[in-house]
N, C-alpha and C positions, 0 to 999 in steps of 0.2 A: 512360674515356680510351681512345684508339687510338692505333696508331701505325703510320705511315705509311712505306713503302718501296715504290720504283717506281710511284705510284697505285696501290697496294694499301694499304686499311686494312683493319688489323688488330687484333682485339679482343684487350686483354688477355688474356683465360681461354686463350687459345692458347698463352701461355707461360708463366699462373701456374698451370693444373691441369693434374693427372697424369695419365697414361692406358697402357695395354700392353694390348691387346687379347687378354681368355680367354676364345677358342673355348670350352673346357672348360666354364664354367661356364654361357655365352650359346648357344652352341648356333650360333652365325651368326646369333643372332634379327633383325639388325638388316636383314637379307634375308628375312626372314618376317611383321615386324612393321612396322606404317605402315599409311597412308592411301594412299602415292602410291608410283611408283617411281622409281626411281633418277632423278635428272637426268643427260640427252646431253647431249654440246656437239654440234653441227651434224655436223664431223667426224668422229663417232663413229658418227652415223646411216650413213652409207655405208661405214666400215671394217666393222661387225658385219654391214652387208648383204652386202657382198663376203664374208664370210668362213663365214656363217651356215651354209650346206651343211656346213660343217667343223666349226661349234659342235655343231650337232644331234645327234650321234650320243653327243656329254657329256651332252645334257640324258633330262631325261626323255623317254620314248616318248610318253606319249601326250601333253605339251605340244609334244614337238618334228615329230607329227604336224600340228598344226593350227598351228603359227607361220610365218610369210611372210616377205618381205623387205616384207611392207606393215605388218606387223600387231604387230612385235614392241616399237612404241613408239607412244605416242600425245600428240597436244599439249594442253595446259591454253590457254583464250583465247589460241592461238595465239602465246604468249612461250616458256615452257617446255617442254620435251620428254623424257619421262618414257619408259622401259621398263617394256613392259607388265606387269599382275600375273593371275597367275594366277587365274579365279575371284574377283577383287579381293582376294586375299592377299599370295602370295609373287611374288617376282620369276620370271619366266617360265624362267629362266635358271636356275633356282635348282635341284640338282641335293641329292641327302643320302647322306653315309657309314652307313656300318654303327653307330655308334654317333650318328646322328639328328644331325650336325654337315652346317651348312648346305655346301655347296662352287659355286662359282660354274663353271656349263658353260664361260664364255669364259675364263677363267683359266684351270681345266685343260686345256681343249684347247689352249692359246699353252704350258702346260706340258709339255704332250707334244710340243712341237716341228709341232702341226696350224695354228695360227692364228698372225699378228705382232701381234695386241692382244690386250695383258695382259685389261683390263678397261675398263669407263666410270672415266676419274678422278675421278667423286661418288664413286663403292664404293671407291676406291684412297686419298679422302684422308677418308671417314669418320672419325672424329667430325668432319671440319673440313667447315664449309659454304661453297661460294663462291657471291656474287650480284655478279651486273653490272649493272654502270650505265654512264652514259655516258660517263662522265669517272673511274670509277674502280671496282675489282674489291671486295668485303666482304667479309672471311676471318673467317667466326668458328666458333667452336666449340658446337657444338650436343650439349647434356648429355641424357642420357636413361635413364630409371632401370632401362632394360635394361643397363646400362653398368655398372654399380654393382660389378661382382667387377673390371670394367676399370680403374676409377677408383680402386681398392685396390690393387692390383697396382700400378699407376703411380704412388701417395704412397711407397709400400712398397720402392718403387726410383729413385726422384726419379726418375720419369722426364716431363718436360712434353709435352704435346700433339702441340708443334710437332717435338722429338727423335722422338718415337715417327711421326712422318709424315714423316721425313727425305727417304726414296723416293721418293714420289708429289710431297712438294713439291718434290722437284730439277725431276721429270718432268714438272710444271706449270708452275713458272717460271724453272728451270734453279740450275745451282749458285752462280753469285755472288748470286741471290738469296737462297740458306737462306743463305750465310755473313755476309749482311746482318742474316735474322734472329738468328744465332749472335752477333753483335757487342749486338743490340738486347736480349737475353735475359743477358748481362752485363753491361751500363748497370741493368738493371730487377734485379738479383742483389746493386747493389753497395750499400752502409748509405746512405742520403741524411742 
């Protein structure tokens, strides 16, 4: 079953499993680990180029040596557009603390007050995946057993999917749409 707000469907597991993201235990694997990177939306290709000079100096040296405003993403059959991965690993971006915790360059540097984008909104609404079509957006939740101390944490604190992505999905589809989901995850809450 789905359910449907503004031509956005939406899969169940978005508001019936738990989630709170522990760096502690994951490490940021979820920037390390995959086949692919991140998904751009279009507008995102020219804000990270605009602002790249400024990222670089977050990232690593010798990936932020050989990254371009050409190079830093690349497209699948020309639908998708993906940020590149390091040596077909981590994301290019991908920057690590002292204690081996993944840190994203373009996040920190918009935290230092150097860049205006936070991040790509795939990284921002992780575990949640969006696909487009023509006629309508698919919001689901994408499980992965790097997630597993996350998915603990979030039973452990009823916390669902969609609560723990409050941020990114205002930032996405704005606020009367999370309050829309807010209403739909209390209808799905009540005894039938």
């Amino acid at each position: 079953m789905l359910v449907e707000i503004e031509n956005k469907l939406i899969s169940l597991e978005v508001f019936n499993e738990k989630f709170i993201c522990e760096l502690n235990s994951c490490k940021g694997a979820c920037c390390v680990k995959g086949d692919a990177g991140a998904p751009l939306l279009e507008n995102e290709i020219e804000l990270i180029s605009n602002e790249l000079d400024e990222i670089k100096p977050f990232m690593r040296k010798e990936i932020a040596l050989k990254t371009t405003k050409n190079n830093f993403f690349y497209s699948i059959q020309d639908e998708d557009t993906m940020v590149s991965l390091n040596n077909g690993k981590e994301c290019i971006f991908v920057n690590f603390d002292s204690a081996g915790n993944s840190k994203c360059s373009i996040e920190t540097a918009y935290r230092e007050g150097k860049v205006n984008f936070l991040k790509p909104l795939s990284c921002h609404l992780y575990p949640i995946r969006i696909k487009s079509f023509i006629e309508f957006e698919a919001i689901n939740y994408e499980k992965w057993d790097i997630c597993q101390k996350a998915c603990e944490l979030g039973m452990k604190n009823n916390t669902p999917v969609f609560m723990f992505l409050k941020e990114p999905l205002i930032r996405a589809y704005g606020e009367k749409f999370y309050m829309e989901m807010e209403k739909v995850y209390t209808e799905l809450k009540k005894p039938h």
